[in-house]
N, C-alpha and C positions, 0 to 999 in steps of 0.2 A: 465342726472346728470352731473355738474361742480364740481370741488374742488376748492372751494375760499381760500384762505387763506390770513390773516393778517399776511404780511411775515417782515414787519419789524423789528423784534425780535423773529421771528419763529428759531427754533433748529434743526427741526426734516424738513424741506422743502426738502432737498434728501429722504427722505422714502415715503414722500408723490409723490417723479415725478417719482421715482422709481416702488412704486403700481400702478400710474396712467398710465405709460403707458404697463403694464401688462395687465389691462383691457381697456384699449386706451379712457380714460376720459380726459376731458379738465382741466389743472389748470388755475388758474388764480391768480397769484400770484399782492399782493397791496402792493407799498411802496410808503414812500416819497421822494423829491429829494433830502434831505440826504446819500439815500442807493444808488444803482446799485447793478441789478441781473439779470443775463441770465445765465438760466441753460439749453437752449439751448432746453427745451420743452418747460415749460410751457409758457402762456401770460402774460409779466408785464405788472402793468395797476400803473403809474407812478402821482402821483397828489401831490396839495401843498403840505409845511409841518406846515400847519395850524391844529389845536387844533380836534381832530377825523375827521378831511380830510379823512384817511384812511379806518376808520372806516365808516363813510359814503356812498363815492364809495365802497364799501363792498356788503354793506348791499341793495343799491341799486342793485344791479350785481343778488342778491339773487334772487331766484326763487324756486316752491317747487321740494324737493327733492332732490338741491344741499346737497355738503357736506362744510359747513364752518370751516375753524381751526383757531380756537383763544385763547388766552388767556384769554380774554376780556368780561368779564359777562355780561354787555351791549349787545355787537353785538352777542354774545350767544343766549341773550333773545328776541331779534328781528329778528336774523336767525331762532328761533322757530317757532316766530309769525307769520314768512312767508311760515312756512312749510317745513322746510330746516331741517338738521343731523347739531347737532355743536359737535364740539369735541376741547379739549384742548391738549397741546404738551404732556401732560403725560400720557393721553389717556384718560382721566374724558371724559365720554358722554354726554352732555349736557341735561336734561330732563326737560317736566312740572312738574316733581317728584321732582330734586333737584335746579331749576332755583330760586324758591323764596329765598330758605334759603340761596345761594350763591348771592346773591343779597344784602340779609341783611346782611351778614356778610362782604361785603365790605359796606355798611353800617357803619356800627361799627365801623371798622377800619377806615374808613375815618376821624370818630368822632375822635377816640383816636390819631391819627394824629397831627391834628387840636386844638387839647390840648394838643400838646406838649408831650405824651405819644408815646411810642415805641410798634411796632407789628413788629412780625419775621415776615422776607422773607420768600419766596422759598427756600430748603436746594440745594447743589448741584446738578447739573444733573449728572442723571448713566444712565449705560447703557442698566439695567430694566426699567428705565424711556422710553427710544426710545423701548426695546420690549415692551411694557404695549400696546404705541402709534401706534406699527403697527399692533399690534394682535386687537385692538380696532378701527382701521382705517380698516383693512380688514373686519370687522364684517357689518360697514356701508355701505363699497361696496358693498358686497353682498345683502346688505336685499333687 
C-alpha cells in the first residue's frame, strides 16, 4: 500500500506523513513546478504544469490498494477503477456508491458556470474538517 496524494492544493499533507510514517507507508506526494515540497518523508514526484499533468502522473503511479487523496472526482473515479482507496481532504471516502452522483453534480455545476450562473464554494476549512480526515484516513490504513 502507497499514499498518493494530489498535493498541489492539499491542506491536510502533514496528517497524512504524519500517519504514514506511524505505519511506515510510502507517500508519494504530485505537484507542479509551480510548487516546491519536501517534507523530508515523503516522494515528490515533480511534472509540467500542463492542464491534469498531475492528475495523470497520479493515476498512472496507482496500483490496487493504494490510498489516493484528492479533491478531484475524476482521479477519484479512476483511482477506483484501478482498485485503489480514494479519499478527499475532508475525509469524503470515495465509493462505487457515491462516485456517480459526485460526478454529476460537477456536471451541473460546470454547466451553470458556463452560463454565467454562480455555485458556492467550499466554506472554510476547520479544524473538524482535519479530524473528520484523519479518523477517515486511519480507517483506510487499517482495512
Amino acid at each position: 500500500m502507497n499514499i498518493l496524494v494530489d498535493a498541489d492544493a492539499c491542506p491536510v499533507k502533514s496528517i497524512i506523513v504524519r500517519i504514514a510514517k506511524e505505519k511506515n507507508i510510502n507517500v508519494f506526494m504530485f505537484i507542479d513546478t509551480s510548487h516546491i515540497l519536501d517534507d523530508g518523508y515523503s516522494k515528490t514526484i515533480t511534472v509540467d504544469k500542463g492542464r491534469d499533468s498531475v492528475d495523470i502522473a497520479l493515476i498512472n503511479k496507482v496500483t490496487k490498494g493504494d490510498i489516493v487523496v484528492t479533491q478531484d472526482f475524476g482521479v477519484a473515479a479512476l483511482a477506483l477503477g484501478k482498485g485503489a482507496n480514494a479519499i478527499n481532504q475532508n475525509g469524503l471516502i470515495y465509493s462505487n456508491d457515491n462516485i456517480d452522483r459526485l460526478l454529476f453534480e460537477r456536471h451541473i455545476s460546470q454547466k451553470i458556470r458556463r452560463a454565467k450562473g454562480r455555485v458556492s464554494g467550499p466554506g472554510k476549512r476547520t479544524p473538524e474538517d482535519d479530524q473528520k480526515f484523519e479518523e477517515a484516513l486511519k480507517r483506510l490504513v487499517m482495512e
